[in-house]
Backbone as CSV, one residue per row, in Angstrom:
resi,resn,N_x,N_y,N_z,CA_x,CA_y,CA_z,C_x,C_y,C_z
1,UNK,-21.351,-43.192,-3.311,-22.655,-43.843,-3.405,-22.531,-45.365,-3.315
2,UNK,-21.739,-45.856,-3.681,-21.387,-46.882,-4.016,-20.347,-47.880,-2.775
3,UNK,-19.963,-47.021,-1.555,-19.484,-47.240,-0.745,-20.065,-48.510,0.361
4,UNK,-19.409,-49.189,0.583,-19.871,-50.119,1.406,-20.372,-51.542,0.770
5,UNK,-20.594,-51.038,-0.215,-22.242,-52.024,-0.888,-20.497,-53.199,-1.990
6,UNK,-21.500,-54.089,-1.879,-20.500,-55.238,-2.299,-20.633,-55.666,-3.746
7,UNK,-19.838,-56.372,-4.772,-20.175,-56.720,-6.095,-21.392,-57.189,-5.858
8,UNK,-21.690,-57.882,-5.502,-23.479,-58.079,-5.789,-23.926,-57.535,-5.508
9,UNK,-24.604,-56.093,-4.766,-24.992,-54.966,-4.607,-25.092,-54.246,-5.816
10,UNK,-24.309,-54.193,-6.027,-23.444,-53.092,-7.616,-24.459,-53.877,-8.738
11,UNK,-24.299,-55.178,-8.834,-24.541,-55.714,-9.592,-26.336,-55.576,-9.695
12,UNK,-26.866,-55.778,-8.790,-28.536,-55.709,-8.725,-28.937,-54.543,-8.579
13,UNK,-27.832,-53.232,-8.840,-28.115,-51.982,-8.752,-28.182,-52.119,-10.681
14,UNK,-27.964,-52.463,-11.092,-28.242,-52.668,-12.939,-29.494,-53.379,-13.381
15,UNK,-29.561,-54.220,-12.232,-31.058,-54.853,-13.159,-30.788,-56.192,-13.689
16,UNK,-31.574,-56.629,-14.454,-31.388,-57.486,-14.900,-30.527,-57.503,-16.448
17,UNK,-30.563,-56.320,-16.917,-29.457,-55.965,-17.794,-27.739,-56.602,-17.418
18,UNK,-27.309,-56.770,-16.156,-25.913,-56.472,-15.421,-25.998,-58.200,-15.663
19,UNK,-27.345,-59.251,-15.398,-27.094,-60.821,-15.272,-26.937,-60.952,-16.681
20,UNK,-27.361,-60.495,-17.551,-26.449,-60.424,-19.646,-25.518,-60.000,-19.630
21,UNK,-25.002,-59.169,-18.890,-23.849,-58.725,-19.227,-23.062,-59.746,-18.696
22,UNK,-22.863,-59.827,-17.237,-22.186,-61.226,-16.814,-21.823,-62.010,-17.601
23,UNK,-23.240,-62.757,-18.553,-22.865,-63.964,-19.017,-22.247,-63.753,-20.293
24,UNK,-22.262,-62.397,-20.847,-21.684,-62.103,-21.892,-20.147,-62.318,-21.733
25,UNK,-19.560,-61.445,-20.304,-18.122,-61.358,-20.223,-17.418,-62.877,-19.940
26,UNK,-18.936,-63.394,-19.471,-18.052,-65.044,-19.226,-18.146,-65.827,-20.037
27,UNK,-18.759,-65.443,-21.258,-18.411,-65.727,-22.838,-17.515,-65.796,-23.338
28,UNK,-17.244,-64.480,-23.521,-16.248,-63.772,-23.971,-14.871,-64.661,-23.449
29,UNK,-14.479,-64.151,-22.036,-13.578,-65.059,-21.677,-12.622,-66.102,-21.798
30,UNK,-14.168,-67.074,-21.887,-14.177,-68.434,-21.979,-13.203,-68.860,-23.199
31,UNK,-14.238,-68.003,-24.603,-13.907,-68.157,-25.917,-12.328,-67.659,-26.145
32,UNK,-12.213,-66.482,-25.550,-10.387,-66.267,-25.366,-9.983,-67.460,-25.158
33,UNK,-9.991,-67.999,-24.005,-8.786,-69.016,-23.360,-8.835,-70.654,-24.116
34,UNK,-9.917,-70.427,-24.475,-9.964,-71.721,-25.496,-9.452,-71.700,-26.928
35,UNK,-9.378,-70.342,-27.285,-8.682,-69.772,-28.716,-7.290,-69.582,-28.519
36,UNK,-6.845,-69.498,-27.731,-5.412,-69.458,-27.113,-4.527,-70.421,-27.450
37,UNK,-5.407,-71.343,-26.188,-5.055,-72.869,-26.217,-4.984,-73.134,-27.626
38,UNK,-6.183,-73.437,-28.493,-5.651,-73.898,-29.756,-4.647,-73.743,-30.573
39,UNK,-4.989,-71.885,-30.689,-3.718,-71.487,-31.530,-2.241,-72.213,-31.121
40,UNK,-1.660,-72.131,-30.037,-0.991,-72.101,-29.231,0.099,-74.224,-29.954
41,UNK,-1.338,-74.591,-30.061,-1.364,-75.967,-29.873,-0.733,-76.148,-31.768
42,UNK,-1.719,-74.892,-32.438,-1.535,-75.404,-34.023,0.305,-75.088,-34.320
43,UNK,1.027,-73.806,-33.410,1.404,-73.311,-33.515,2.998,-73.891,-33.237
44,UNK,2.923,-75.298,-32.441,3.953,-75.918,-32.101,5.391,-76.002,-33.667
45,UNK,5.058,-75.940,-34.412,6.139,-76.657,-35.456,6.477,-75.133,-36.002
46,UNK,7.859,-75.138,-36.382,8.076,-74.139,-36.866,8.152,-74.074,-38.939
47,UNK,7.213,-72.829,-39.377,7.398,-73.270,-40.558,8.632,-73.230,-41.600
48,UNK,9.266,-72.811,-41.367,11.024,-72.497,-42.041,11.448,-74.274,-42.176
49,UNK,11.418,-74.651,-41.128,12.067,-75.984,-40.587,11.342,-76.977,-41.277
50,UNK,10.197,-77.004,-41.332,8.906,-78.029,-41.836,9.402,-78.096,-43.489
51,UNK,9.621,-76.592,-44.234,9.511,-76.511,-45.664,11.040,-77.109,-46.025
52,UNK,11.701,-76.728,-44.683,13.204,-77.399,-45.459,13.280,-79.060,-45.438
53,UNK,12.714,-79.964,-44.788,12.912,-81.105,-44.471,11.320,-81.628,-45.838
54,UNK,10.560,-80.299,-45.948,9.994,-81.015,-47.173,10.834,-80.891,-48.794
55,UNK,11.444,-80.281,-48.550,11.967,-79.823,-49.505,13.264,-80.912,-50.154
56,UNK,13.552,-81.539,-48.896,14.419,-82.472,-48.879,14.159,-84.292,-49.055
57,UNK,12.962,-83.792,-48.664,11.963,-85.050,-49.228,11.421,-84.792,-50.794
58,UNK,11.054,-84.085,-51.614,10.696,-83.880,-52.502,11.770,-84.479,-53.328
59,UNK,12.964,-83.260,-53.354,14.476,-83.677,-54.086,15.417,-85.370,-53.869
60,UNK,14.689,-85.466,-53.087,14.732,-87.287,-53.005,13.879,-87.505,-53.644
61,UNK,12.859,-87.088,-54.235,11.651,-88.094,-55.075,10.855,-89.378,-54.119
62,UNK,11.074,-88.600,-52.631,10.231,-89.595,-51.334,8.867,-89.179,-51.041
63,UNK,8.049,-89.060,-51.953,6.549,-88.742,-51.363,6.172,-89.073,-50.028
64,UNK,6.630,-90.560,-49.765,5.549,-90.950,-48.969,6.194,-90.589,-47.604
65,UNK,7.715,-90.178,-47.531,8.973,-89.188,-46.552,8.025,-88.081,-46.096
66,UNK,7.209,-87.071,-47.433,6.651,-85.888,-47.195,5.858,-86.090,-46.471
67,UNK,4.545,-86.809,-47.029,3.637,-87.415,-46.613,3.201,-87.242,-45.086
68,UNK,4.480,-88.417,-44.445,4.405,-88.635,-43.325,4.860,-87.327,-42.371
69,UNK,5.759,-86.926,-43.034,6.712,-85.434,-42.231,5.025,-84.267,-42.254
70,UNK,4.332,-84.290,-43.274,3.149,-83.519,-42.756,2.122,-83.424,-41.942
71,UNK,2.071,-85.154,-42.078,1.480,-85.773,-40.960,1.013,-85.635,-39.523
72,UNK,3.090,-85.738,-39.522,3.404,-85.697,-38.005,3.705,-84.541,-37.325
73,UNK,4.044,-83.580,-38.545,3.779,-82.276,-38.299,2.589,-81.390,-36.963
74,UNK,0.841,-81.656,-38.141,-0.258,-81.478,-37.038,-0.273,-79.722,-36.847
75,UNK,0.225,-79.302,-37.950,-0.142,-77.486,-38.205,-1.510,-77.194,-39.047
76,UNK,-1.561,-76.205,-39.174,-2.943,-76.123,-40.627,-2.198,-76.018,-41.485
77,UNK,-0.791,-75.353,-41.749,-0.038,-75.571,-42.980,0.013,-76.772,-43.566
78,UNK,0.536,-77.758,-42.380,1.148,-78.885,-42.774,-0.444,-80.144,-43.423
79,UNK,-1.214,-79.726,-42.674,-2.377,-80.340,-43.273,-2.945,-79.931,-44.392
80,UNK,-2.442,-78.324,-44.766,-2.711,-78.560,-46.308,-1.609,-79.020,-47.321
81,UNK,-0.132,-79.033,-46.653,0.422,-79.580,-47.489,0.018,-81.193,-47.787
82,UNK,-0.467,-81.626,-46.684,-0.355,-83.271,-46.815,-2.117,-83.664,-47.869
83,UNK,-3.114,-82.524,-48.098,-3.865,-82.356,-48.773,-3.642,-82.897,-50.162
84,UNK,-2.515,-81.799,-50.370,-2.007,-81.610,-52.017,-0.841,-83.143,-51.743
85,UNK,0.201,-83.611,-51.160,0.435,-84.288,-51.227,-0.286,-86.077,-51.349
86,UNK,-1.422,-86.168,-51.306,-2.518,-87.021,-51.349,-2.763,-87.121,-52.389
87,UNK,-2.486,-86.282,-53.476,-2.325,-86.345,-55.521,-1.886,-86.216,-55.875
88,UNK,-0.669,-86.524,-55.170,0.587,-86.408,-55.796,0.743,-87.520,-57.263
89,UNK,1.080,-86.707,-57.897,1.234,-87.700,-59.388,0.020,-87.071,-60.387
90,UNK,-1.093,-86.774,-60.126,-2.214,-86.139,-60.705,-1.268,-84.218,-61.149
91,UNK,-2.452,-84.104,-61.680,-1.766,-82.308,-61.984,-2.207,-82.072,-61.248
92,UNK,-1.682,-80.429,-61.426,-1.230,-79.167,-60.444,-2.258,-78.687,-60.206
93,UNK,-3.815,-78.647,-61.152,-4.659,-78.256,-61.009,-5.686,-79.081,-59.773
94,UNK,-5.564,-80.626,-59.864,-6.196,-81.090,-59.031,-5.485,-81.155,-57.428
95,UNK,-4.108,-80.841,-57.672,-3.450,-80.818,-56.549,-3.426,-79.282,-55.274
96,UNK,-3.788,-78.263,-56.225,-4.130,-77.032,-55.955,-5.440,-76.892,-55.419
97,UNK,-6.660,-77.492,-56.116,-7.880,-77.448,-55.734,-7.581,-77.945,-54.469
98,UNK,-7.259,-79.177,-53.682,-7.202,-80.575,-52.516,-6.573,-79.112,-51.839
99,UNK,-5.677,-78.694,-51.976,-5.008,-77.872,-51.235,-6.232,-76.796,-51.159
100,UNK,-6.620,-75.712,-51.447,-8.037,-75.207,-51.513,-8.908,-74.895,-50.943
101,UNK,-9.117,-76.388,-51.045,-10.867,-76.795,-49.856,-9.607,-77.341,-48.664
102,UNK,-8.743,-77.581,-48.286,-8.265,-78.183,-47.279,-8.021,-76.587,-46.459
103,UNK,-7.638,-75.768,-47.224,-7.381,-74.123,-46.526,-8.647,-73.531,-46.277
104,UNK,-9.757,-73.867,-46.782,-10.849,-72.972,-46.327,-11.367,-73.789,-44.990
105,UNK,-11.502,-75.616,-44.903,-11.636,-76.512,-43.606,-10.586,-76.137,-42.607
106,UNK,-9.560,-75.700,-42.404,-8.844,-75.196,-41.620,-9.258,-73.848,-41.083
107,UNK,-9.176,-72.812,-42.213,-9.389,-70.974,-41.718,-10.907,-71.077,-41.192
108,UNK,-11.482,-72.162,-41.245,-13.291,-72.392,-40.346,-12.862,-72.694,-39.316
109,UNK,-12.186,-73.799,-38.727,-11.527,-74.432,-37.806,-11.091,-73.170,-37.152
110,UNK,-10.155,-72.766,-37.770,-9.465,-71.535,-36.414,-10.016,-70.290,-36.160
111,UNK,-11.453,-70.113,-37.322,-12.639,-69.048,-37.038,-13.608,-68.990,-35.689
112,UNK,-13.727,-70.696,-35.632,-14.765,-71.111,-34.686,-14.873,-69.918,-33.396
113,UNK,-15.809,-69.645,-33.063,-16.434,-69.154,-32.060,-15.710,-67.988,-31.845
114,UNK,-15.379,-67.132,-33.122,-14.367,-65.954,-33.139,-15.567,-64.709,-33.121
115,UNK,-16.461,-65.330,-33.946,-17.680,-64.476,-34.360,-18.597,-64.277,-33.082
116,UNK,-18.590,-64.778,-32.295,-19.449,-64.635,-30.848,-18.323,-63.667,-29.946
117,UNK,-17.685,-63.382,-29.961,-16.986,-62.808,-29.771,-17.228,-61.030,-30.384
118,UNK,-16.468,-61.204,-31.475,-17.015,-60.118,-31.988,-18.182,-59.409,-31.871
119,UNK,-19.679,-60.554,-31.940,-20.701,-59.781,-32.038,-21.081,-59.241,-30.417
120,UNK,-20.164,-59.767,-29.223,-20.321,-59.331,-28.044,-19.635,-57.813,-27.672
121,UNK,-18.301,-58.079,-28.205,-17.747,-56.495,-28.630,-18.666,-55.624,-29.280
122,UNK,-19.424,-55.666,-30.205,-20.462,-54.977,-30.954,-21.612,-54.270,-29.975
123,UNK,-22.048,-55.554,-29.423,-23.199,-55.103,-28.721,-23.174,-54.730,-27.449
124,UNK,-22.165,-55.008,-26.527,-21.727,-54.739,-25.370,-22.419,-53.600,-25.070
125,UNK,-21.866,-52.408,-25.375,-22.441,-51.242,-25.350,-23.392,-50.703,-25.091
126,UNK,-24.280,-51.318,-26.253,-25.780,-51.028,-26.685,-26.753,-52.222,-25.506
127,UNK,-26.241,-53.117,-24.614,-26.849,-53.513,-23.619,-26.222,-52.665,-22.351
128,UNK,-25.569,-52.286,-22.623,-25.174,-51.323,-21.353,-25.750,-49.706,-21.430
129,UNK,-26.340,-49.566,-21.996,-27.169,-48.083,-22.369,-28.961,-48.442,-22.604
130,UNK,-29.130,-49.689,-22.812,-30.149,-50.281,-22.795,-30.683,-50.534,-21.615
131,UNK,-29.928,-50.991,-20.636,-29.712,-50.787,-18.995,-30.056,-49.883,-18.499
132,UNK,-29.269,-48.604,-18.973,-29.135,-47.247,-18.391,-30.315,-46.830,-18.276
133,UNK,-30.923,-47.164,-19.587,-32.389,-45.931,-20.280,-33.250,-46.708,-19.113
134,UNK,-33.650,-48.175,-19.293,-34.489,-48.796,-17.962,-34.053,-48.894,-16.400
135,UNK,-33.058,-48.006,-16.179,-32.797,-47.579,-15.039,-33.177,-46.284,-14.821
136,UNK,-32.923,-45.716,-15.476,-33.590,-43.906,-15.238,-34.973,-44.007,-15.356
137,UNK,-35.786,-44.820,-16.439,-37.228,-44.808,-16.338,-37.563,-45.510,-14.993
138,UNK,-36.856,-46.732,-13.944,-37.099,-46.548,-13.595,-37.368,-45.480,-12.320
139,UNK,-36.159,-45.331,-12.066,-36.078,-43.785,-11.097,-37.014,-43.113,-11.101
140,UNK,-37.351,-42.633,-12.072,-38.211,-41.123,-12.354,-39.647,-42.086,-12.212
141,UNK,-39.416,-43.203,-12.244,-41.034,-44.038,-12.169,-41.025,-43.746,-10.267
142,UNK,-40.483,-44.468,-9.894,-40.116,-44.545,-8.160,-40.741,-43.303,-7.923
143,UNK,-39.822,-41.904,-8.055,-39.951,-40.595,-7.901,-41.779,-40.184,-7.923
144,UNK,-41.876,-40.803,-9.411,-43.528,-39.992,-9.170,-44.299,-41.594,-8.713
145,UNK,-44.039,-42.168,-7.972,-45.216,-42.643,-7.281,-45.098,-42.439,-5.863
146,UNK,-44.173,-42.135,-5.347,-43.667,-41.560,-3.970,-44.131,-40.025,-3.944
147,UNK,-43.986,-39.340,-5.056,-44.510,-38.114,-4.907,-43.019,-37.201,-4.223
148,UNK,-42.066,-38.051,-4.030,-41.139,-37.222,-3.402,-39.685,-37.638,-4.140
149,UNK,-39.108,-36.375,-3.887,-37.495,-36.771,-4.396,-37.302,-35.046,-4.937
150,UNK,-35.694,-34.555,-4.401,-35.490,-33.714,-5.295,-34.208,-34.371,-6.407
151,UNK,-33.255,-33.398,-6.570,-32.305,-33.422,-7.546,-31.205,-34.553,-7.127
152,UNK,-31.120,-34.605,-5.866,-29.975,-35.040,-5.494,-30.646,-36.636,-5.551
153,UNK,-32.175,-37.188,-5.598,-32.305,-38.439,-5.536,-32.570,-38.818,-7.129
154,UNK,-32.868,-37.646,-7.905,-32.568,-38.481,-9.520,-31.213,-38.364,-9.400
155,UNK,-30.360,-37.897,-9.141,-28.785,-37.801,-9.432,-28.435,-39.243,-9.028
156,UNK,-28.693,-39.240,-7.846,-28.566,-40.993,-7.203,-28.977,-41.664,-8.006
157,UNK,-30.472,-41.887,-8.663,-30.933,-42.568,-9.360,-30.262,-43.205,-10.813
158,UNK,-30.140,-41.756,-11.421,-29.354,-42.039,-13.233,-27.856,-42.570,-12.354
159,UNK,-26.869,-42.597,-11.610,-26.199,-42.937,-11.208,-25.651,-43.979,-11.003
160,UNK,-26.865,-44.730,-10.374,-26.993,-46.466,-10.195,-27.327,-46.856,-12.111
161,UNK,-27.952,-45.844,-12.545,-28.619,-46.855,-13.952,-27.484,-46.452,-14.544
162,UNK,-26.177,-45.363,-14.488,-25.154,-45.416,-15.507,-24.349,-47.026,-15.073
163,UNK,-24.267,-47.697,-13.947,-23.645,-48.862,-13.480,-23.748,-49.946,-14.957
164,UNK,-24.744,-49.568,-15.610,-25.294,-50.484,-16.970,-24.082,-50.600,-17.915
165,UNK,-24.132,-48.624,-17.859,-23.486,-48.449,-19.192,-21.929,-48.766,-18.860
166,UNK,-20.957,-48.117,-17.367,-19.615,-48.868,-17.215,-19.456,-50.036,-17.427
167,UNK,-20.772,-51.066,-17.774,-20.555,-52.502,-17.292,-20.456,-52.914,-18.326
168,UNK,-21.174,-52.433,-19.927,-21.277,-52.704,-20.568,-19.469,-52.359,-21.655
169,UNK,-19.365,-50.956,-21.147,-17.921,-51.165,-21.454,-16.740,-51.912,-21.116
170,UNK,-17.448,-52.832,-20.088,-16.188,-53.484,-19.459,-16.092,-54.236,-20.139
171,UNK,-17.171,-55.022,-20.575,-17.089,-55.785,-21.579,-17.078,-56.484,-22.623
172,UNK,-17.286,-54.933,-23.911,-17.367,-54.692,-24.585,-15.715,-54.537,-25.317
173,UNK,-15.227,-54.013,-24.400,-13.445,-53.313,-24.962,-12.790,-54.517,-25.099
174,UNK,-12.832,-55.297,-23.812,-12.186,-56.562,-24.167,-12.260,-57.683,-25.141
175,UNK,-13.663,-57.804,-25.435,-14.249,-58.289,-26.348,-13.624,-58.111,-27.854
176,UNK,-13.634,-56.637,-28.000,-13.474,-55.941,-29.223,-11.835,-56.389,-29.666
177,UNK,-11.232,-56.042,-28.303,-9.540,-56.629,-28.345,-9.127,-58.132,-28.629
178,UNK,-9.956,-58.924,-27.622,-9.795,-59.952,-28.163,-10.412,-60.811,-29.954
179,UNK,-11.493,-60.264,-29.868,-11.330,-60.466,-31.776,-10.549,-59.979,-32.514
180,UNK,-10.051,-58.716,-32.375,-9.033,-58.046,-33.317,-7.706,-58.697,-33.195
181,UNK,-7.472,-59.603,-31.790,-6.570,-60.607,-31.672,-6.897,-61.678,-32.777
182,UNK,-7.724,-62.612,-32.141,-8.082,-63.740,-33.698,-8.127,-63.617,-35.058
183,UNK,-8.487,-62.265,-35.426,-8.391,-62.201,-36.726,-6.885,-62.001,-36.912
184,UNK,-5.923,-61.206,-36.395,-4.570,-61.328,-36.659,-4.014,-62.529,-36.804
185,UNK,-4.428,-63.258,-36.012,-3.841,-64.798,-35.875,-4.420,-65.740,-37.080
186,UNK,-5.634,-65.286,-37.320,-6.030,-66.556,-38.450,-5.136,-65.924,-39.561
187,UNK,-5.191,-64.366,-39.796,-4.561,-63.933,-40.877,-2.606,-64.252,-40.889
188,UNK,-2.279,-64.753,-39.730,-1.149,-65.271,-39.786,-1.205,-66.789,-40.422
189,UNK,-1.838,-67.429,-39.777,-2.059,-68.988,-39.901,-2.198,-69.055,-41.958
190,UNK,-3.426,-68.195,-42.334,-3.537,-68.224,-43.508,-2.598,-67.642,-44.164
191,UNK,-1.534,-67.382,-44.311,-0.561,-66.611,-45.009,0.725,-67.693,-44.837
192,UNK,0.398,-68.520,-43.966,1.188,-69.588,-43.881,0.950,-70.682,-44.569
193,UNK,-0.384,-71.401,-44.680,-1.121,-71.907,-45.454,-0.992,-71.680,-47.023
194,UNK,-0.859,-70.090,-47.295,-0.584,-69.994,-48.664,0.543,-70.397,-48.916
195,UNK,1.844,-69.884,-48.463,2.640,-70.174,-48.137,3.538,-71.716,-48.407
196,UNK,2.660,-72.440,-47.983,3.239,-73.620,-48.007,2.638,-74.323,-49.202
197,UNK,1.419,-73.797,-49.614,0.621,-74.984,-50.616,1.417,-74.189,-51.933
198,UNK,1.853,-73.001,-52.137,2.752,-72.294,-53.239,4.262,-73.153,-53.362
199,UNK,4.928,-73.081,-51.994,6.067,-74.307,-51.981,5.442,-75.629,-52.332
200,UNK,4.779,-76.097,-52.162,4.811,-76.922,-52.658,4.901,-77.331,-54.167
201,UNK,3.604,-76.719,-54.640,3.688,-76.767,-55.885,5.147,-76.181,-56.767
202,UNK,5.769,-75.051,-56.097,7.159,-74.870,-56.968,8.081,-75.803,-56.946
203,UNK,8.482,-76.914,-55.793,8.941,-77.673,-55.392,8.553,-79.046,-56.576
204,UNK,7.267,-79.364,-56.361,7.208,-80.045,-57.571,7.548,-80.005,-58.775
205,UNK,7.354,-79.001,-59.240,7.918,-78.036,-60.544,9.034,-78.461,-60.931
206,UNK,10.224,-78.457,-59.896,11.517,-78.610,-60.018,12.162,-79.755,-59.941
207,UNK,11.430,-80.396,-59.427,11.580,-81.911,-58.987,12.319,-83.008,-60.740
């Protein structure tokens, strides 16, 4: 059925359902390759390496050594260490809080535009069956104002309007994959974050 006829063919065989979907998948996309990039970018420093050279600054009694080593760092770890390092000398309690709110301004940061995502995985679907249903109504509309058609032209008909619902899975699955990606990753990032604002504070401890 489908022979000959070109992506834009295919595509105006959906309706206007298929131009949402489009802009959905080039959403979607988009928001991948820009979540990538970031991660990618936060992801440069390794944390093993970071905690030993803080660690070595601490046991020197060099704050302002740490300080800068978090600095120049440029992780979300390292920006909450350099949080808590910013009170340094104050207690553990005010140094824990700075650390805190500095981990929840970060896990927002690497949330951004995770949730558009998701809610496109969600709904994908349900605009691609939403499609479908106003493709068969219209068919069977066509059918009785022509007065003509047997089986084989609703078959054609629901046919072109299932084009909704494949379309909608196309880009729906990916969608769904790529959030279940970001959330792994923030849940890495944050476990690192804990991670480091816990060294720290034991580190002080010992100091």
């Amino acid at each position: 059925m489908f022979e000959g006829k070109t992506f834009w063919d295919i595509l105006q065989l959906g309706g206007p359902t298929m131009y949402v979907l489009l802009l959905c998948s080039f959403i979607s996309i988009t928001i991948f390759l820009e979540r990538m990039f970031y991660y990618r970018k936060q992801s440069r420093a390794q944390r093993g390496d970071f905690l030993t050279r803080l660690s070595e600054a601490i046991a020197a009694k060099n704050p302002e050594k740490a300080k800068e080593l978090a600095k120049e760092t440029q992780t979300p770890w390292a920006r909450v260490v350099e949080a808590g390092l910013k009170e340094y000398g104050r207690s553990e309690k005010i140094m824990s809080g700075a650390m805190e709110r500095k981990m929840l301004d970060e896990t927002r940061n690497l949330e951004r535009f995770t949730g558009i995502v998701g809610t496109i995985g969600n709904i994908g679907v349900y605009i691609g069956l939403l499609g479908t249903v106003l493709g068969i109504v219209r068919a069977f509309h066509d059918i009785a104002a022509t007065g003509s058609g047997g089986i084989s032209t609703v078959i054609d008909g629901v046919a072109e309007a299932l084009v909704c619902t494949a379309a909608g899975l196309f880009v729906a699955i990916p969608a769904v994959i790529f959030f279940n990606y970001f959330t792994r990753r923030v849940e890495f990032f944050t476990d690192d974050m804990q991670v480091c604002a816990s060294e720290l504070l034991c580190l002080l401890e010992e100091k």
